[in-house]
Jmol script that loads the backbone (N, CA, C; Angstrom):
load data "model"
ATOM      1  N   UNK A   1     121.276 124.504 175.763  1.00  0.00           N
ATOM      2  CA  UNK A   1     121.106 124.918 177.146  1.00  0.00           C
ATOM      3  C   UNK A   1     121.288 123.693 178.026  1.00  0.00           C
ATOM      4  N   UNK A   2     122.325 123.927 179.198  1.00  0.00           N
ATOM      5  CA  UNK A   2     122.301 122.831 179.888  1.00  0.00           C
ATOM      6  C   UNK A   2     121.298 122.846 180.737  1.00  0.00           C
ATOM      7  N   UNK A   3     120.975 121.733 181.842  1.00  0.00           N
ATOM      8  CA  UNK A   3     119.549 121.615 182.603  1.00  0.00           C
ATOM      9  C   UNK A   3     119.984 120.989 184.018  1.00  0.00           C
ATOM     10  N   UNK A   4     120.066 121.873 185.032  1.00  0.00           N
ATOM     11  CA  UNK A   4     120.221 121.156 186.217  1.00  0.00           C
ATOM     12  C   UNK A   4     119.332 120.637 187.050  1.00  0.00           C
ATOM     13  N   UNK A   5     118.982 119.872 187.422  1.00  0.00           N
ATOM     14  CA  UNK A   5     117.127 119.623 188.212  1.00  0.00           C
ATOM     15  C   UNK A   5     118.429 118.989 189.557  1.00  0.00           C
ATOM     16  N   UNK A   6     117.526 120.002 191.064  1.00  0.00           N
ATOM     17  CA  UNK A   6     117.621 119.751 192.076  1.00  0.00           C
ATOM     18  C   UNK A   6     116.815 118.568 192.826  1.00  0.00           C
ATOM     19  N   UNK A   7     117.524 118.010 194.019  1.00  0.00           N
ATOM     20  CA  UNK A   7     117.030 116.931 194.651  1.00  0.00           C
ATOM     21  C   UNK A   7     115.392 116.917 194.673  1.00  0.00           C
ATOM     22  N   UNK A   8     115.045 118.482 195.094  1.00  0.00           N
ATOM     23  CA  UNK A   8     113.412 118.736 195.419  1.00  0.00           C
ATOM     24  C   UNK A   8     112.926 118.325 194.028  1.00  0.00           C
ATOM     25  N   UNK A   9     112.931 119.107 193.024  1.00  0.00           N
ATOM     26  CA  UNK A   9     112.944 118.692 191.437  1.00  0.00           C
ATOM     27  C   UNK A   9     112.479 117.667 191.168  1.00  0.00           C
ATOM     28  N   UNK A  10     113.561 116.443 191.546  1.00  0.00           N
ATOM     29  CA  UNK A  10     113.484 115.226 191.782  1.00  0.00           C
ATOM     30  C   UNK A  10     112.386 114.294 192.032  1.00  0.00           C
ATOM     31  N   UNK A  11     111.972 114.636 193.611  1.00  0.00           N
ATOM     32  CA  UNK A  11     111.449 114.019 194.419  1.00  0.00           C
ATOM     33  C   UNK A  11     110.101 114.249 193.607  1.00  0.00           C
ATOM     34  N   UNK A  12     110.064 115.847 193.247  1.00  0.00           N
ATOM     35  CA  UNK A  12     108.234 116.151 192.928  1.00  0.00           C
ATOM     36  C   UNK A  12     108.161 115.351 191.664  1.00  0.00           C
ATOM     37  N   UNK A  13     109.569 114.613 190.609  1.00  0.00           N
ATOM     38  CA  UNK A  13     109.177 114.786 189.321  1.00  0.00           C
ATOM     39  C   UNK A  13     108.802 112.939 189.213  1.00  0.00           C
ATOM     40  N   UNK A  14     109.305 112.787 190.653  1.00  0.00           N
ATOM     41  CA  UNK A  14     108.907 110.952 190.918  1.00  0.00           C
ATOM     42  C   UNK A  14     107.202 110.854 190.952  1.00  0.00           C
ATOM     43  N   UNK A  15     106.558 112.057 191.891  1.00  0.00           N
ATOM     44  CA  UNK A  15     105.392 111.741 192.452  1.00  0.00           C
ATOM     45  C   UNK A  15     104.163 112.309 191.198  1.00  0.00           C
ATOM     46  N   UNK A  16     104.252 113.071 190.291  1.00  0.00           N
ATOM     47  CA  UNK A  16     103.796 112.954 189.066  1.00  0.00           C
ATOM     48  C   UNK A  16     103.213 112.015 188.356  1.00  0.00           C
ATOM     49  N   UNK A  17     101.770 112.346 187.714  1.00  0.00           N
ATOM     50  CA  UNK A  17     101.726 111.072 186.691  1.00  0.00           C
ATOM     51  C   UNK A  17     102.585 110.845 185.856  1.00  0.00           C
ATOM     52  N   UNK A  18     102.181 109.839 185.193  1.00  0.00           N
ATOM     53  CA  UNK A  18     102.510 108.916 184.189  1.00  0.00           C
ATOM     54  C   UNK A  18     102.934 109.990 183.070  1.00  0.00           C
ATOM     55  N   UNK A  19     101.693 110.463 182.295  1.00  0.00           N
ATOM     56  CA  UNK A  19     101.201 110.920 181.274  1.00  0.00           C
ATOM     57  C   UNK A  19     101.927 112.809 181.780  1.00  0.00           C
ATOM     58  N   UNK A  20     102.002 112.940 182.667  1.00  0.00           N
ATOM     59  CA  UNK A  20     102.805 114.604 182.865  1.00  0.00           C
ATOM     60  C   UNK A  20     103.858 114.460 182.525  1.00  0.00           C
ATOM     61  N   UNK A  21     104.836 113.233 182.857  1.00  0.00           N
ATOM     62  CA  UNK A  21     106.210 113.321 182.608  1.00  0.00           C
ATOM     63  C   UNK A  21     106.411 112.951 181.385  1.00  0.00           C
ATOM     64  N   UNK A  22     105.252 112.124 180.657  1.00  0.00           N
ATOM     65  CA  UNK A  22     105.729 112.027 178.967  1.00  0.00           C
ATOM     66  C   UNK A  22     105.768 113.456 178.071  1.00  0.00           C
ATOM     67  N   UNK A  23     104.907 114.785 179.154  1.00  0.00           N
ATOM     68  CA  UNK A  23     104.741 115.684 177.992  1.00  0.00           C
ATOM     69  C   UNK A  23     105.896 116.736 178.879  1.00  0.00           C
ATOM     70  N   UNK A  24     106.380 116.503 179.928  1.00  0.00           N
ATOM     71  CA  UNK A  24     107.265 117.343 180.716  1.00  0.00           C
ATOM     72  C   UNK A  24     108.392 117.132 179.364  1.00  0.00           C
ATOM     73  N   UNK A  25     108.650 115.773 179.103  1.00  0.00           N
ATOM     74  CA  UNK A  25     109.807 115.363 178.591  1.00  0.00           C
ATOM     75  C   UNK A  25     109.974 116.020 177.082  1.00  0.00           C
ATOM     76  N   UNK A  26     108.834 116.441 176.214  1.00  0.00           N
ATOM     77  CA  UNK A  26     108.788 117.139 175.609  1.00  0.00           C
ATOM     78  C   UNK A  26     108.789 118.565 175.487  1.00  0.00           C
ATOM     79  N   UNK A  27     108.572 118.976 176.662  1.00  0.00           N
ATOM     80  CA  UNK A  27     108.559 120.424 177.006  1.00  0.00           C
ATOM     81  C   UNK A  27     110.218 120.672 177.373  1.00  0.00           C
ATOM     82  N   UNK A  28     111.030 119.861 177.786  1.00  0.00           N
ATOM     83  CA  UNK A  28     112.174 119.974 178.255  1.00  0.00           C
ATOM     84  C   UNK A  28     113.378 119.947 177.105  1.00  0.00           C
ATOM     85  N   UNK A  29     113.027 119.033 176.293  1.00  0.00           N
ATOM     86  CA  UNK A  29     113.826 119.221 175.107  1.00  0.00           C
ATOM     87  C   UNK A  29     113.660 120.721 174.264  1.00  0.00           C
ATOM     88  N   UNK A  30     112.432 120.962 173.944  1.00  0.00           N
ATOM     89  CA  UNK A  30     111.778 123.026 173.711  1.00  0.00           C
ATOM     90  C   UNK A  30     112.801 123.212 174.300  1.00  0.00           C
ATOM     91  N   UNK A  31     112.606 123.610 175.429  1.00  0.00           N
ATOM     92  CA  UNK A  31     113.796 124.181 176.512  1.00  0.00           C
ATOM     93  C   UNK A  31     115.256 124.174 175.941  1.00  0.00           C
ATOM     94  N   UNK A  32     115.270 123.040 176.130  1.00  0.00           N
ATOM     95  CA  UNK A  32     117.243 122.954 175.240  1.00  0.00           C
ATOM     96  C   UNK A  32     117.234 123.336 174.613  1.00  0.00           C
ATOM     97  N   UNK A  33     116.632 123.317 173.433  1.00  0.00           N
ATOM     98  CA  UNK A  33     116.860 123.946 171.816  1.00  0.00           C
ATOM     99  C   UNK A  33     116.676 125.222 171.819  1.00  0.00           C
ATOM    100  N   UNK A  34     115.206 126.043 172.552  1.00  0.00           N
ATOM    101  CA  UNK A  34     115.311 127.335 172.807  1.00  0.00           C
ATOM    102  C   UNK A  34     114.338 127.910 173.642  1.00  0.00           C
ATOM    103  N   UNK A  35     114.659 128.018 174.693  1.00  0.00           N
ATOM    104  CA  UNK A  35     114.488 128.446 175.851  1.00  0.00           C
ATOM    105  C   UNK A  35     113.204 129.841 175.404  1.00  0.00           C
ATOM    106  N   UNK A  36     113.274 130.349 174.244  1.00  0.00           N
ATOM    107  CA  UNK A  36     112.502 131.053 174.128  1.00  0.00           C
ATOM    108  C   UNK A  36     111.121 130.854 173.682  1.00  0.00           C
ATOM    109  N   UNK A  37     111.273 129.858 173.069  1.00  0.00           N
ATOM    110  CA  UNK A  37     109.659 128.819 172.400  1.00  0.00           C
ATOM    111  C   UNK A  37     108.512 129.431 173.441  1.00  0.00           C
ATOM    112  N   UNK A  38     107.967 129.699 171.942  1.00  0.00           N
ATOM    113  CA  UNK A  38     106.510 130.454 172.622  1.00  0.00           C
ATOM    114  C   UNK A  38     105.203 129.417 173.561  1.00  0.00           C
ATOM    115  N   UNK A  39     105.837 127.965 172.857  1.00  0.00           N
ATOM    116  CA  UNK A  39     104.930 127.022 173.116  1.00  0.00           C
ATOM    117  C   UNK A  39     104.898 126.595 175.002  1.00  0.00           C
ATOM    118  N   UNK A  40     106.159 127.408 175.521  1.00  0.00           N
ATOM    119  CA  UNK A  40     106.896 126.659 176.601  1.00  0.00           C
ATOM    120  C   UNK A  40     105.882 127.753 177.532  1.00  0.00           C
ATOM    121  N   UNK A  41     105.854 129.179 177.449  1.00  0.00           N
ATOM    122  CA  UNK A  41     104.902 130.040 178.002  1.00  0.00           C
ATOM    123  C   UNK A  41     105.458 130.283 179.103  1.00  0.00           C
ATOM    124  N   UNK A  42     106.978 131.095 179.044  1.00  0.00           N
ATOM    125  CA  UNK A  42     107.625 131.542 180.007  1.00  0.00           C
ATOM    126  C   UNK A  42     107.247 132.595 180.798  1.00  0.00           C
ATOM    127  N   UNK A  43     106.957 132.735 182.358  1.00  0.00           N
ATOM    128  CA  UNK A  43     106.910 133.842 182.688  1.00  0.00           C
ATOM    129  C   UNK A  43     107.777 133.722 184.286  1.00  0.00           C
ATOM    130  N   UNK A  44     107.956 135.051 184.120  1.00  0.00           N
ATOM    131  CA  UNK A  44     108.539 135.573 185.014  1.00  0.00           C
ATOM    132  C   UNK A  44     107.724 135.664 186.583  1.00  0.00           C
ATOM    133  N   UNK A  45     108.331 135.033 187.832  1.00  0.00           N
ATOM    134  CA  UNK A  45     107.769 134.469 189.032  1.00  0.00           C
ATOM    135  C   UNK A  45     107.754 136.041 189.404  1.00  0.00           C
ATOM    136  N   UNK A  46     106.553 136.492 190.527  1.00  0.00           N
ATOM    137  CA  UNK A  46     106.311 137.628 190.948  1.00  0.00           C
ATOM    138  C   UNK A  46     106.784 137.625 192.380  1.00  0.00           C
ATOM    139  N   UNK A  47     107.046 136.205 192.909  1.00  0.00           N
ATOM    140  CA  UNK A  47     107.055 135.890 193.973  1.00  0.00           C
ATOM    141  C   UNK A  47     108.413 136.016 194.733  1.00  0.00           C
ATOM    142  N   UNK A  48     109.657 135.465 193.972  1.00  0.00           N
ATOM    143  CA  UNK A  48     111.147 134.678 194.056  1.00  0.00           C
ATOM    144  C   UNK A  48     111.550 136.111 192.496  1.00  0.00           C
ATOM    145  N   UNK A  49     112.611 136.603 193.292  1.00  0.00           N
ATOM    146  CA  UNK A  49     113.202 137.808 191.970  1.00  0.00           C
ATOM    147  C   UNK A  49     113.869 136.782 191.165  1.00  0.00           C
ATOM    148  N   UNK A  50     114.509 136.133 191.388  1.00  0.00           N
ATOM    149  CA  UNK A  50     115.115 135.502 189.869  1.00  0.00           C
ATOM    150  C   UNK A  50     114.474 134.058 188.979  1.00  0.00           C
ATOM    151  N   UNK A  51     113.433 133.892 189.861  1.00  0.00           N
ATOM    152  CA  UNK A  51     112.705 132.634 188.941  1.00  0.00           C
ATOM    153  C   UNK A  51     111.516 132.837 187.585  1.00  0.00           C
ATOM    154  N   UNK A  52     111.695 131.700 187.465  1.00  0.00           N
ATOM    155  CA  UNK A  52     111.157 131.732 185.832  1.00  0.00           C
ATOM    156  C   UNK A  52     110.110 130.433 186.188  1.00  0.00           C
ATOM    157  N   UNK A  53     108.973 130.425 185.268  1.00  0.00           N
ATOM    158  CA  UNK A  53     108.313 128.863 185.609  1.00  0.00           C
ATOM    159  C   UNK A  53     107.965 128.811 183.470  1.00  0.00           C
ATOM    160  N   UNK A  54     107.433 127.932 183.860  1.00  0.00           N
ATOM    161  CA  UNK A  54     107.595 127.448 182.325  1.00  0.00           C
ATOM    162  C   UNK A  54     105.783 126.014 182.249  1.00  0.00           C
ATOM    163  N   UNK A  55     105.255 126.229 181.326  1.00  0.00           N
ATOM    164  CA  UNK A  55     104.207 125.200 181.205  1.00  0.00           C
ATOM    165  C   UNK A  55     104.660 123.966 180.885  1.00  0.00           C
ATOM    166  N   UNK A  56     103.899 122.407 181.684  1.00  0.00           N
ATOM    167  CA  UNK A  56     104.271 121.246 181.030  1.00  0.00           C
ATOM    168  C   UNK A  56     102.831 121.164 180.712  1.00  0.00           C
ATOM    169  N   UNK A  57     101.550 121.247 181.561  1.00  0.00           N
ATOM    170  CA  UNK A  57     100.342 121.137 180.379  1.00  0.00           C
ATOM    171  C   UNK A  57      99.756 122.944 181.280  1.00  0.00           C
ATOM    172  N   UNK A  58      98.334 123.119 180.793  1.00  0.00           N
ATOM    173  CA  UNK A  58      98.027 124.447 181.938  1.00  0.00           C
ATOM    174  C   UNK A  58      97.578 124.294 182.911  1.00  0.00           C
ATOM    175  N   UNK A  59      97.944 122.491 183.788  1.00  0.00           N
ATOM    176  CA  UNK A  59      98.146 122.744 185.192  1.00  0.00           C
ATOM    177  C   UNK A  59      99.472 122.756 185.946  1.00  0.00           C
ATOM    178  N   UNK A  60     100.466 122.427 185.176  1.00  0.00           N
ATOM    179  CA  UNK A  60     101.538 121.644 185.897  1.00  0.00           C
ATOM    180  C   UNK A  60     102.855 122.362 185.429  1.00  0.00           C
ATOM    181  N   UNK A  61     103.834 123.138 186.184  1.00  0.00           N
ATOM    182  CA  UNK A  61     104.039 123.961 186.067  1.00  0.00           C
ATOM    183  C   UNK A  61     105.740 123.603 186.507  1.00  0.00           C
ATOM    184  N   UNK A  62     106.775 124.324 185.363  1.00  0.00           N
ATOM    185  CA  UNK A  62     107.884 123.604 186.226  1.00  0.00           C
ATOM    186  C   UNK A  62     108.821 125.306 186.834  1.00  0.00           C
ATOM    187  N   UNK A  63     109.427 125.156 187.461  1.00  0.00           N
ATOM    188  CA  UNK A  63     110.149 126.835 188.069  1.00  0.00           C
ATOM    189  C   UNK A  63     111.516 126.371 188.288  1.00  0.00           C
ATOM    190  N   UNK A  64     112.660 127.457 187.494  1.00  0.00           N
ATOM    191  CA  UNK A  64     113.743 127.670 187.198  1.00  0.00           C
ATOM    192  C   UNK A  64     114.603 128.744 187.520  1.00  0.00           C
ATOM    193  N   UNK A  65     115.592 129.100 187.331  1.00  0.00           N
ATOM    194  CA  UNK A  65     116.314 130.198 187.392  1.00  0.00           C
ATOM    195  C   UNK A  65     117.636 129.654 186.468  1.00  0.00           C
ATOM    196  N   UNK A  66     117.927 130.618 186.004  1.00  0.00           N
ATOM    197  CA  UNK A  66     119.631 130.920 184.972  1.00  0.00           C
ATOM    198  C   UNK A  66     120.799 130.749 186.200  1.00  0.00           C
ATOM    199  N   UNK A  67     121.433 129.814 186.113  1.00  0.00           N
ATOM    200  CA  UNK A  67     122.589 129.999 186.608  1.00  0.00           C
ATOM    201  C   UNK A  67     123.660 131.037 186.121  1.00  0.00           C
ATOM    202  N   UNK A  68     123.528 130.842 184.687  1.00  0.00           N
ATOM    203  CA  UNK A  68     124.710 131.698 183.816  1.00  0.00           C
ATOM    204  C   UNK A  68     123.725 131.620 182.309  1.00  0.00           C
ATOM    205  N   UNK A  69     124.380 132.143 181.403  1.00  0.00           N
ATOM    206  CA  UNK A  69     123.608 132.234 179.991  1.00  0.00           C
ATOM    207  C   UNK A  69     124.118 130.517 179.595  1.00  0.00           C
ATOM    208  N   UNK A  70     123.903 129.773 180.079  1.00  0.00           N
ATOM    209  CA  UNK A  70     124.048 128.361 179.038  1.00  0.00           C
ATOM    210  C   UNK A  70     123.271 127.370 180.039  1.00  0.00           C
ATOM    211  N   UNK A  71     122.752 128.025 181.346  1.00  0.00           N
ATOM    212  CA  UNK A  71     122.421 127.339 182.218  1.00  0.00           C
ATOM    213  C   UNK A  71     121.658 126.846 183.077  1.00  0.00           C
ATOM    214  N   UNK A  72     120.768 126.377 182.890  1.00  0.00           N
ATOM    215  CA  UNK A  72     119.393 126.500 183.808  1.00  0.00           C
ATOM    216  C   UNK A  72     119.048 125.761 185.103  1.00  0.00           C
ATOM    217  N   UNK A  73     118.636 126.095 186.192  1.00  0.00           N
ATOM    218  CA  UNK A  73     118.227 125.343 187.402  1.00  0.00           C
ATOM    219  C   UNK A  73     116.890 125.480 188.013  1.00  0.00           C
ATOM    220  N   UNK A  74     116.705 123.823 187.633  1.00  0.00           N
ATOM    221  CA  UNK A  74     115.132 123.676 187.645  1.00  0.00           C
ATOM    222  C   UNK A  74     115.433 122.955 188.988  1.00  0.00           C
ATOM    223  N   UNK A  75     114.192 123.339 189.990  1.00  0.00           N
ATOM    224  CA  UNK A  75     113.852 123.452 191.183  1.00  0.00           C
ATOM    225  C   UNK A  75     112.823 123.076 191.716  1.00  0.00           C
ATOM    226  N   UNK A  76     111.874 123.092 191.233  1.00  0.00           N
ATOM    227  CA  UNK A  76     110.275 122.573 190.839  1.00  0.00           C
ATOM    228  C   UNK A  76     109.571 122.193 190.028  1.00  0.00           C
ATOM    229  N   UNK A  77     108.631 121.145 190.005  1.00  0.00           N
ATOM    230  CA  UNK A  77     107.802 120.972 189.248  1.00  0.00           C
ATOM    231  C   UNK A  77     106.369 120.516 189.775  1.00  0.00           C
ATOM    232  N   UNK A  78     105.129 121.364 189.845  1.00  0.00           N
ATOM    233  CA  UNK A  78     104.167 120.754 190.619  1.00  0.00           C
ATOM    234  C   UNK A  78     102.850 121.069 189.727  1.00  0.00           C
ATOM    235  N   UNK A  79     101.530 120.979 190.293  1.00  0.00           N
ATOM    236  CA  UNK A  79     100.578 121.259 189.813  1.00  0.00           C
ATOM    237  C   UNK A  79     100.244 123.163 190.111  1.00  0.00           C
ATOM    238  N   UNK A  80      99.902 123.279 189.167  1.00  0.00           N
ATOM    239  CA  UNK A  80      99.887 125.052 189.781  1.00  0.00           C
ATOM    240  C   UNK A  80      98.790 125.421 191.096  1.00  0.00           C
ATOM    241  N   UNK A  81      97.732 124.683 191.700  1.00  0.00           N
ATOM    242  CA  UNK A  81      97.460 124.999 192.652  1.00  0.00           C
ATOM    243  C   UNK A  81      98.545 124.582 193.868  1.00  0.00           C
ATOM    244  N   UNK A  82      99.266 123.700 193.630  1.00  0.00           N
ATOM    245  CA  UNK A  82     100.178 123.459 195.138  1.00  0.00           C
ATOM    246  C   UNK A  82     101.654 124.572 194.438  1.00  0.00           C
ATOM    247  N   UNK A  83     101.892 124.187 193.804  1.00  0.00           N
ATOM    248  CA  UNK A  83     103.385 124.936 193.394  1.00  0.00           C
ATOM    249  C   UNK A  83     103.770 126.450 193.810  1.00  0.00           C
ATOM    250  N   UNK A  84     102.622 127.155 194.145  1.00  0.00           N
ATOM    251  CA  UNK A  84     102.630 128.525 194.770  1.00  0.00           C
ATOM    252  C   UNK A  84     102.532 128.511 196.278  1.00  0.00           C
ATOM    253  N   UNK A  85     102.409 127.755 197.027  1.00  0.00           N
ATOM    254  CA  UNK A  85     102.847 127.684 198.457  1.00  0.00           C
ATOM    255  C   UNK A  85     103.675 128.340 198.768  1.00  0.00           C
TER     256      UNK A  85
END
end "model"
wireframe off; spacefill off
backbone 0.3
color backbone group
């Protein structure tokens, strides 16, 4: 699976600890290999019709959408009390 992370993406994945982005980085490789991994705890956004969010621990939360079947665009990544704004 390829992985696109947007500018916003970006910016939130700078202001993150230390220790989130060592286990983001593990959660992201899951992802590549298979997007379906139970460990990743995909669900479907109630909010946005085509987004997806995905666990990096059970506060911190990253949100996606499929570009195409090989393709993913990640858009967010925040703590789950701010990330639902």
């Amino acid at each position: 699976m390829k992985i696109i992370k947007t500018g916003d993406f970006n910016r939130a994945f700078r202001q993150i600890p230390a220790d989130i982005k060592r286990l983001y980085t593990i959660q992201e490789r899951r992802f590549q290999d298979n997007w379906h991994d139970s460990r990743l705890h995909i669900k479907k956004n109630r909010e946005l019709a085509l987004a997806f969010s995905f666990r990096v621990t059970r506060r911190y939360r990253v949100f996606f959408y499929f570009q195409n079947e090989q393709t993913a665009v990640f858009f967010e990544i925040d703590h789950r009390k701010d990330v639902y704004r």
